[in-house]
C-alpha positions as CSV (number, residue, x, y, z in Angstrom):
1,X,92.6,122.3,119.2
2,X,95.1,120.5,121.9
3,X,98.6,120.3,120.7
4,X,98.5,116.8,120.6
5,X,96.2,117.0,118.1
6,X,97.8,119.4,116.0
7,X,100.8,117.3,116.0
8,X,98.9,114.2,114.6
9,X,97.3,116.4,112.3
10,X,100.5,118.2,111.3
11,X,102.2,114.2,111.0
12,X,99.2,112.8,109.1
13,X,99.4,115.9,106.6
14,X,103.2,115.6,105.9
15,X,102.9,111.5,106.2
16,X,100.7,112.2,103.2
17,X,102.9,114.0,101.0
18,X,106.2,112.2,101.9
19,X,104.4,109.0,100.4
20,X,102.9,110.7,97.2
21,X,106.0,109.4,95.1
22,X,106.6,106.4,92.9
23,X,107.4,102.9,92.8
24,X,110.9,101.7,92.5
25,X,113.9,99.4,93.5
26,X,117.0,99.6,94.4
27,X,118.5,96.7,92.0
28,X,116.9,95.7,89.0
29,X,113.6,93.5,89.3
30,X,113.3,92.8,85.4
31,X,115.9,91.2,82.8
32,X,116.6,93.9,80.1
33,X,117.4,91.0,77.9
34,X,113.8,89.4,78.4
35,X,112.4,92.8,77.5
36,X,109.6,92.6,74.8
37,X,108.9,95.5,72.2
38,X,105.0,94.6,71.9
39,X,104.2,98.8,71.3
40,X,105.3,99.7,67.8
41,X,107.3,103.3,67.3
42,X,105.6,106.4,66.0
43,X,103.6,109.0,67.4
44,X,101.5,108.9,70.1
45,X,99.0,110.9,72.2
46,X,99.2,111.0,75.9
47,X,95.5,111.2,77.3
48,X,94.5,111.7,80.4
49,X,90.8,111.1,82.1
50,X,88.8,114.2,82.9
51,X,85.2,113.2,84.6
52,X,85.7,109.9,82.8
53,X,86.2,110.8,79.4
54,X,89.6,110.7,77.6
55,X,91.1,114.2,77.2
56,X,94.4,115.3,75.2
57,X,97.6,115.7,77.3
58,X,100.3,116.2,75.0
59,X,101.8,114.3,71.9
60,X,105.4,112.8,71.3
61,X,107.4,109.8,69.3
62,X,108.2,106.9,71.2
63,X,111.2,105.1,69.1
64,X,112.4,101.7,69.7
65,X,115.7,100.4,70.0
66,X,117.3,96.5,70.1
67,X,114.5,96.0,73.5
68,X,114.3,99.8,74.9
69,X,112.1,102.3,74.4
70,X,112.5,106.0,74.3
71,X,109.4,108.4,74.6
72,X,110.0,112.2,74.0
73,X,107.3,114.8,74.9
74,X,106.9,117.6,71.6
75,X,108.4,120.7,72.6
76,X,109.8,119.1,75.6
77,X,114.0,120.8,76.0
78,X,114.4,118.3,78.2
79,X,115.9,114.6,77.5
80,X,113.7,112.1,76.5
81,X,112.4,108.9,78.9
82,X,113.7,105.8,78.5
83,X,112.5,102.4,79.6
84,X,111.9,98.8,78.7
85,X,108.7,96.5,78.8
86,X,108.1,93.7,80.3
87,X,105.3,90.9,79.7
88,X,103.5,89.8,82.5
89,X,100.8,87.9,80.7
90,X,97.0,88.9,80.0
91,X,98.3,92.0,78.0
92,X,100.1,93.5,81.1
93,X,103.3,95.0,80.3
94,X,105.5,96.5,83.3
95,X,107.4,99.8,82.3
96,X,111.2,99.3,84.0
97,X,112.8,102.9,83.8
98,X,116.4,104.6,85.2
99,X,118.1,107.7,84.2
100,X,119.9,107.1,80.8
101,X,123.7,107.5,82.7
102,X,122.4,106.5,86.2
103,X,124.7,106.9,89.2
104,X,125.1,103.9,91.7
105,X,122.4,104.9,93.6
106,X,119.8,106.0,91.0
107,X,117.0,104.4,91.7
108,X,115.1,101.7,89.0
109,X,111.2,102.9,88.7
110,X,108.1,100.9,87.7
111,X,104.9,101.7,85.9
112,X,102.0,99.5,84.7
113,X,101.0,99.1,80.9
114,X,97.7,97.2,79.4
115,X,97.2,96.7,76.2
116,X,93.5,97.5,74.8
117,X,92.3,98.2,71.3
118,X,92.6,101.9,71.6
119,X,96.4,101.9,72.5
120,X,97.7,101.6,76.2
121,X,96.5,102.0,79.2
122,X,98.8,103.2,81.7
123,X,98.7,102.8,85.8
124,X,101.2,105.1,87.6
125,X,100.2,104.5,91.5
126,X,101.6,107.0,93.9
127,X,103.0,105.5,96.9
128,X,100.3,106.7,98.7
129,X,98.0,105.4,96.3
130,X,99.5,101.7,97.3
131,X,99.3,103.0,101.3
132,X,95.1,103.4,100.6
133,X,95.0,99.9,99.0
134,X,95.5,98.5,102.3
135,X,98.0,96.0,101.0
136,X,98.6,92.2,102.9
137,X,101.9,92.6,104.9
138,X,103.5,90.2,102.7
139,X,102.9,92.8,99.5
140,X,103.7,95.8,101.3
141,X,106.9,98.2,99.8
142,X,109.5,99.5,101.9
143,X,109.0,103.4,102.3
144,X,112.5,105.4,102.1
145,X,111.6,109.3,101.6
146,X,108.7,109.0,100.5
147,X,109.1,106.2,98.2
148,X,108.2,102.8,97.9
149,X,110.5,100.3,97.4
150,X,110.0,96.7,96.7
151,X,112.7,94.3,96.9
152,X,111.7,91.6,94.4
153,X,109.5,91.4,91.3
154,X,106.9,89.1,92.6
155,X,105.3,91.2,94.8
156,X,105.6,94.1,92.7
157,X,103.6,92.0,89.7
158,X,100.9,91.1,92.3
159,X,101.0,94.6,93.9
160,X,100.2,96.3,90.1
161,X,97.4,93.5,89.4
162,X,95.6,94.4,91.9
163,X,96.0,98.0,91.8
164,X,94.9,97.2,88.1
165,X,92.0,95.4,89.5
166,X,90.4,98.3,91.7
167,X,91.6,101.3,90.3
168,X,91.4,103.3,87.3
169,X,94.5,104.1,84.8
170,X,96.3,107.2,85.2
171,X,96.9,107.8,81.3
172,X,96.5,106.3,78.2
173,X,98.6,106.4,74.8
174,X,97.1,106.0,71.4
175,X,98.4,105.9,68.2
176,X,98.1,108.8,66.4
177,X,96.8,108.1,62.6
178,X,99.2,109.8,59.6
């Protein structure tokens, strides 16, 4: 193989990974104060699809707070998630999370949630999930190592919708019955 080749190859390979990570901003794209608590607390199931059917994950206790969430993974020694929702009509919820004691520069991130009857539905896109959308210009993120950044919360709505629209969900959480 010419060398030239190889380096496009060897570019196209690492272009891949670097854009494997999530969605996120720099500033906050969401009011905390607007945030809605439409998910009730308890314990939940994460499932994840396996040649289309549903397939346990893991299990943990999502607890509520004034408007924030917190979701802790059972067995997990680590810290638990936290995050708020927020409603963007037709049962579309968009997950706004940062470290618990963030630094300046700690980034916000962004996740997709849709209510159904089973529980939620939940779309995590990679950024190179969003790169093989083929987005309009005008919806396209800002890539910084690896990760896409978007700058206001328009586009990222209209970005999720449609990635809601032609893709499948990465997870889904359902209530798990006493």
């Amino acid at each position: 193989m010419p060398i030239r080749r190889r380096a496009f190859a060897a570019f196209v390979l690492v272009l891949g990974f670097s854009l494997s990570a999530c969605l996120q901003s720099h500033v906050p794209l969401f009011d905390e104060a607007k945030a809605v608590t439409p998910a009730p607390a308890g314990r939940y199931e994460e499932q994840e699809s396996k040649l289309g059917q549903w397939s346990v994950k893991q299990q943990g206790t999502l607890t509520v707070e004034n408007r924030s969430y917190s979701w802790k993974i059972d067995g997990d020694k680590g810290g638990a998630e936290f995050f708020t929702l927020q409603d963007i009509g037709g049962g579309f919820y968009v997950a706004a999370a940062r470290k618990k004691n963030p630094s300046p520069k700690d980034p916000y991130t962004y996740a997709l949630l849709e209510k159904v009857k089973e529980g939620y539905l939940a779309y995590m896109p990679t950024c190179s999930n969003l790169m093989r959308l083929r987005l309009p210009k005008e919806n396209m993120p800002e890539i910084e190592d690896g990760d896409c950044f978007f700058k206001d919360r328009d586009t990222l709505v209209r970005v999720f919708r449609h990635y809601a629209e032609v893709m499948n969900p990465s997870a889904r959480y359902v209530p798990i019955k006493p």
